[in-house]
KOLTOR-473956 format. One record per residue (C-alpha): residue number from 1; x, z, y. Coordinates in steps of 0.2 Angstrom, whole numbers, plus 5000, padded with zeros to 4 digits. Each point is the difference from the previous one (the first is absolute). Layout:
BEGIN
num->NUM	px->X	pz->Z	py->Y
...
***
This chain:
BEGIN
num->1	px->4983	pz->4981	py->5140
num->2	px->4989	pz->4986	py->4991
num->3	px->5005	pz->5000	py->4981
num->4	px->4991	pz->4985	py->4997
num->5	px->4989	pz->5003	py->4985
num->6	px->5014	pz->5006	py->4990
num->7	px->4994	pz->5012	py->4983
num->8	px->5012	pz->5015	py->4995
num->9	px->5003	pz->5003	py->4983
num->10	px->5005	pz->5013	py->4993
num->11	px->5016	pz->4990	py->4993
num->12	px->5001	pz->4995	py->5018
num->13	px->5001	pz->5017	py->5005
num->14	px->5013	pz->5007	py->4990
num->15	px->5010	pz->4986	py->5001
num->16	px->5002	pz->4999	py->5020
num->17	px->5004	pz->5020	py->5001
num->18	px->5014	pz->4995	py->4988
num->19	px->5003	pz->4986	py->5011
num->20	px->5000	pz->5012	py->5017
num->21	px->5011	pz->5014	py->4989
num->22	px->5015	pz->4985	py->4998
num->23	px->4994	pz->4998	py->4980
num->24	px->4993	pz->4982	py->5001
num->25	px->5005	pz->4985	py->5007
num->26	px->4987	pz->4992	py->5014
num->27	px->5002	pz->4982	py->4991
num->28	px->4996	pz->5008	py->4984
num->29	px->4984	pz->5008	py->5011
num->30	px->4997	pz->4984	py->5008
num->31	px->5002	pz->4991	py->4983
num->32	px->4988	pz->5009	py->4992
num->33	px->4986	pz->5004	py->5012
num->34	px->5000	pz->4984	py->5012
num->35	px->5006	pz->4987	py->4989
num->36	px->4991	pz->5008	py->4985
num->37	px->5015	pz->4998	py->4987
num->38	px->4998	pz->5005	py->4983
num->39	px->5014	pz->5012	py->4995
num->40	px->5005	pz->4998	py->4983
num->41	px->4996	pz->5016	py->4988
num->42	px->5013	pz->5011	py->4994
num->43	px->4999	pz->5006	py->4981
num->44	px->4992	pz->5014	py->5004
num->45	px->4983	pz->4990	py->5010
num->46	px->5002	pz->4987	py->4988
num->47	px->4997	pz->5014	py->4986
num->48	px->4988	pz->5010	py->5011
num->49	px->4990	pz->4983	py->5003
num->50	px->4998	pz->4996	py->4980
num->51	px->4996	pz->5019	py->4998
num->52	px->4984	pz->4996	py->5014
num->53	px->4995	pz->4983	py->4994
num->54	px->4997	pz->5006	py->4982
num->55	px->4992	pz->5016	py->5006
num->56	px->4985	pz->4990	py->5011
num->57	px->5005	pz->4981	py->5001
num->58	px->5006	pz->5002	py->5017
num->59	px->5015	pz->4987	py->5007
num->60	px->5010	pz->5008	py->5014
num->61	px->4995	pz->5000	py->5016
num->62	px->5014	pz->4988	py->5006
num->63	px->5004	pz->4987	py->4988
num->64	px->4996	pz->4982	py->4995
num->65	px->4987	pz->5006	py->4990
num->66	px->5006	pz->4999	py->4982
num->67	px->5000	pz->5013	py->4989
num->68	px->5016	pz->5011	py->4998
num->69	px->5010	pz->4995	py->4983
num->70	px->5007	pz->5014	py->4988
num->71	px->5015	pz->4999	py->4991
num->72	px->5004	pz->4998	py->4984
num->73	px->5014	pz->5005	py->4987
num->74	px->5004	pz->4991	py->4988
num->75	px->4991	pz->4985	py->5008
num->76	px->4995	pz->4985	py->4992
num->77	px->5004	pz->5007	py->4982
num->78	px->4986	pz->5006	py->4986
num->79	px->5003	pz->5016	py->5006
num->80	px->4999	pz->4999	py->5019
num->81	px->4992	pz->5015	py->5010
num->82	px->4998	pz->5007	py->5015
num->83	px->5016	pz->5009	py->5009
num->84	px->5000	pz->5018	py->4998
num->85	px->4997	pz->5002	py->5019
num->86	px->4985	pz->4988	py->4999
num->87	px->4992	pz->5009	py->4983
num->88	px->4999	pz->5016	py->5011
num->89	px->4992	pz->4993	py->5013
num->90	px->4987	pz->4992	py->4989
num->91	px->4997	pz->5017	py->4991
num->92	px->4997	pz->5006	py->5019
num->93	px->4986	pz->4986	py->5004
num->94	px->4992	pz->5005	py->4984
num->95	px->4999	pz->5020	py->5007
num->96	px->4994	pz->4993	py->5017
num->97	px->4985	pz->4993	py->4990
num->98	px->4998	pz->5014	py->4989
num->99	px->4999	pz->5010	py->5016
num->100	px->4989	pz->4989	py->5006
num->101	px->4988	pz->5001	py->4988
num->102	px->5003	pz->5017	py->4997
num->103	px->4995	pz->5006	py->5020
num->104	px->4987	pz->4987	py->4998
num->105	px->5006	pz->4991	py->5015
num->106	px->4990	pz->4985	py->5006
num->107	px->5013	pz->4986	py->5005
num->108	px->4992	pz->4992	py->5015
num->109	px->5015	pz->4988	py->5007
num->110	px->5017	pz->4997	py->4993
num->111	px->5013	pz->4994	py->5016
num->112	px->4989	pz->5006	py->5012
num->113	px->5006	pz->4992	py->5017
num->114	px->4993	pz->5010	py->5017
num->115	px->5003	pz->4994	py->5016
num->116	px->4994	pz->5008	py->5018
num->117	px->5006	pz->4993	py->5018
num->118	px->5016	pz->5010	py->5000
num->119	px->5004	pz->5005	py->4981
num->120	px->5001	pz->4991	py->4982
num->121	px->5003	pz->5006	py->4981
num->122	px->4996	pz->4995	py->4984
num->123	px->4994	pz->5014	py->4988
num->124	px->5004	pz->5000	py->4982
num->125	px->4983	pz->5006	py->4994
num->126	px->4982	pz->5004	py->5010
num->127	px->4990	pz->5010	py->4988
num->128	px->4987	pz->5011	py->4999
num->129	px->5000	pz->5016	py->4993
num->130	px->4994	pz->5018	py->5000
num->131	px->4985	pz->4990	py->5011
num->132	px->5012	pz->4996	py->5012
num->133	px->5010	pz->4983	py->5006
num->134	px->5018	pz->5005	py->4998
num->135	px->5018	pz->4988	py->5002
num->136	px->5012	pz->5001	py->4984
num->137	px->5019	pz->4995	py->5002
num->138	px->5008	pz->4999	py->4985
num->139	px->5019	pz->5004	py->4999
num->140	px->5013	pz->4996	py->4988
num->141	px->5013	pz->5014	py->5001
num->142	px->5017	pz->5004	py->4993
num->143	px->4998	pz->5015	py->5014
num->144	px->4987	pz->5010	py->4994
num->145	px->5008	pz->5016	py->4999
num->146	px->5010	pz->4998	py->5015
num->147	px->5001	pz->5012	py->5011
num->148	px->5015	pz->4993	py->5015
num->149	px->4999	pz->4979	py->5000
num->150	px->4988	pz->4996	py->5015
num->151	px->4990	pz->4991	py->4986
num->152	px->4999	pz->5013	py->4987
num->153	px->4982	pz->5009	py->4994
num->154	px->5004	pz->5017	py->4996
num->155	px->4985	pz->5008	py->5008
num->156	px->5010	pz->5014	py->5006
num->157	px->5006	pz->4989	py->5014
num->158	px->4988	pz->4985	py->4999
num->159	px->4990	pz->5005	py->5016
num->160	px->5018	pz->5001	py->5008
num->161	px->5002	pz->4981	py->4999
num->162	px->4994	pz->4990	py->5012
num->163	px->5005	pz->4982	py->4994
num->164	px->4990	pz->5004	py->4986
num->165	px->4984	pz->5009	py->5008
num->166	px->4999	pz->4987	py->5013
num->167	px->4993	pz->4988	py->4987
num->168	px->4985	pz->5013	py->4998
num->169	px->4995	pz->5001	py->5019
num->170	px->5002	pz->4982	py->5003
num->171	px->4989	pz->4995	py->4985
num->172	px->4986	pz->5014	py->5005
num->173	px->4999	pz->4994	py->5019
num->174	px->4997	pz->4984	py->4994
num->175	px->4989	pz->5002	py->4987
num->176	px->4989	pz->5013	py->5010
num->177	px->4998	pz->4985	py->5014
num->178	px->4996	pz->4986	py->4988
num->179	px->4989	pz->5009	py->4988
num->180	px->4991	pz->5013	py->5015
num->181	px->5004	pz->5015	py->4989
num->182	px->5013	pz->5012	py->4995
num->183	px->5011	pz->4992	py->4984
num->184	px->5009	pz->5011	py->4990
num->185	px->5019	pz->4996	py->4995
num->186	px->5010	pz->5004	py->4984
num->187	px->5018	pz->4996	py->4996
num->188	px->5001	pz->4996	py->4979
num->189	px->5018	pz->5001	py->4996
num->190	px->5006	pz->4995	py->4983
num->191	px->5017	pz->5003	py->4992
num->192	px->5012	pz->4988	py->4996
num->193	px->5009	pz->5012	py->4988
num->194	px->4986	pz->5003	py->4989
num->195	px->4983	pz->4991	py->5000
num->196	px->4990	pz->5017	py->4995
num->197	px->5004	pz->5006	py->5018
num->198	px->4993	pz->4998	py->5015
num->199	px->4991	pz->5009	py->5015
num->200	px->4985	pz->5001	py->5013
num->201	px->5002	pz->5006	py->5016
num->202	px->4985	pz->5000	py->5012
num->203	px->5007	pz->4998	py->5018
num->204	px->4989	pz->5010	py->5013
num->205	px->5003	pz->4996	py->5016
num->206	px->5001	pz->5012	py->5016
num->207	px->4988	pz->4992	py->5015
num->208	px->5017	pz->4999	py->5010
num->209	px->5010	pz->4989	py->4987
num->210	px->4986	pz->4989	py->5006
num->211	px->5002	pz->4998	py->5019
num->212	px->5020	pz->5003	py->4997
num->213	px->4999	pz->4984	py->4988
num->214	px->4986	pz->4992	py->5014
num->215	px->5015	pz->5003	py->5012
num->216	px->5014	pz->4994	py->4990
num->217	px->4991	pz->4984	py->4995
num->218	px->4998	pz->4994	py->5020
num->219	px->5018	pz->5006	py->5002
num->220	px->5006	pz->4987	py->4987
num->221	px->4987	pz->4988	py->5007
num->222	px->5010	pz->4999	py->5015
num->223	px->5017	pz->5004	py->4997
num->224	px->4998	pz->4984	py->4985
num->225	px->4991	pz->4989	py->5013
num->226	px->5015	pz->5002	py->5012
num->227	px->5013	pz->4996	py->4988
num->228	px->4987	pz->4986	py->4995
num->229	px->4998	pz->4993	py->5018
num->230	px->5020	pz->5002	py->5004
num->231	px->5006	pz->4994	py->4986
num->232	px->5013	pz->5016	py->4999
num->233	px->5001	pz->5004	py->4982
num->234	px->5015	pz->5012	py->4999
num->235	px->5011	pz->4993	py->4983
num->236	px->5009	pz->5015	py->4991
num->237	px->5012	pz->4993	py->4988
num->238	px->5006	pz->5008	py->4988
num->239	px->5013	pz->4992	py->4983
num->240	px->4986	pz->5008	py->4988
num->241	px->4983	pz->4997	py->5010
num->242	px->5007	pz->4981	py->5002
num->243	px->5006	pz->4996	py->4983
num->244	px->4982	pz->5005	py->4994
num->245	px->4991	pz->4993	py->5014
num->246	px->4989	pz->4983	py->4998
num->247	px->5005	pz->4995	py->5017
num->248	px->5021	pz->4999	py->4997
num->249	px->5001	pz->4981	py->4996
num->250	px->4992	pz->4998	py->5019
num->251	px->5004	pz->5015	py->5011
num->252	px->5013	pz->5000	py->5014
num->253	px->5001	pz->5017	py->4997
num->254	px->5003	pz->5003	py->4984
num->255	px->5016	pz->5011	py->4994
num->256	px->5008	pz->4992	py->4988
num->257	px->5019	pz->5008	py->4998
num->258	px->5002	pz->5018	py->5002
num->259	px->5002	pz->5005	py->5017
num->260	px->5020	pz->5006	py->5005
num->261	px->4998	pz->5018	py->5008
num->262	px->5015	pz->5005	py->5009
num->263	px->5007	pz->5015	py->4997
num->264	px->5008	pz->5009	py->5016
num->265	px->5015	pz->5014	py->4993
***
């Protein structure tokens, strides 16, 4: 099937096996990857953005560009400070750097945007270090010590999680392809709880991750240029999903009232 130039994120890719399982709605698919709608952030991004932007000066990789606001108690008074929540995250963007300094990590580029003819990613950090290029995704986590949310980063079960070690083989393929060189990858996840805390977890990649992951991005390829060319986005409305959706005030589909469910006795 010709998929017509169409790059595969990783975002991409989690996002249209949710979509194949039932879990998202084809016009919030089609929203976001053909029409190229920018989402708002929840709480959580929004204070995972802040906690990134102070760390390196990076802006988020989909956005208009301005940098992510704090928020403030107390505000406009003499004695206006950050939010608790906020405070942390500054304490963690001043260990990132203290890290930093500490591994005596060269920055090379902050929002590093790859591209290849079928995939695309943005890398928080490319850096060198240990004489080696190597790719840095920063995390922002009230899940560190989680063992059982698919998002969680105990390390007992971390190489168990797929939606999170996707991000590792994606960003590896492309880097190796852009840059003609194995890149090493590192997840740095910090704490919301408690600024002091955080960890590094080097993800090495088995060969056949790679082709599996070379095979899944052409299976997504095609099966999101066919919903592209027939126009057959599947909606899955839901009373929760379409009260928080951005698309509400315009989608036919949209579930508004809670839906009556007979009840045969």
């Amino acid at each position: 099937m010709e998929t017509n130039g169409l790059k595969v994120s990783q975002s991409m890719m989690k996002d249209y096996a949710n979509y194949k399982q039932g879990g998202e709605c084809g016009l919030v698919l089609k929203a976001k990857y053909v029409n190229k709608m920018n989402f708002p952030s929840s709480d959580a991004m929004r204070l995972g953005q802040y906690f990134e932007y102070v760390a390196t000066g990076g802006l988020p990789a989909y956005g208009d560009g301005t940098p992510p606001e704090p928020e403030f108690v107390y505000k406009g008074k003499a004695n206006e400070k950050l939010s608790s929540a906020y405070e942390r995250a500054y304490g963690s963007a001043e260990l990132f750097n203290a890290l930093i300094k500490q591994f005596d990590i060269e920055i090379v580029e902050v929002g590093w945007r790859m591209s290849s003819d079928t995939m695309s990613g943005t890398a928080d950090l490319l850096v060198n270090w240990n004489g080696r290029k190597a790719i840095i995704d920063l995390k922002y986590s009230g899940l560190v010590d989680d063992k059982w949310n698919d998002m969680g980063w105990h390390q007992d079960f971390l190489s168990q999680k797929d939606k999170i070690m996707i991000q590792g083989v994606h960003y590896s393929i492309l880097a190796e392809e852009i840059l003609g060189e194995p890149v090493d990858f590192y997840f740095w996840v910090f704490a919301t709880q408690d600024p002091r805390d955080m960890r590094i977890f080097h993800e090495i990649i088995d060969d056949t991750k790679i082709e599996l992951h070379k095979r899944g991005v052409e299976k997504v390829r095609e099966g999101m240029t066919s919903l592209i060319a027939n126009d057959s986005w599947k909606p899955t409305p839901s009373l929760q999903k379409c009260m928080d959706c951005p698309l509400v005030d315009t989608c036919p589909s949209a579930l508004l009232l809670p839906t009556i469910v007979p009840i045969y006795y």
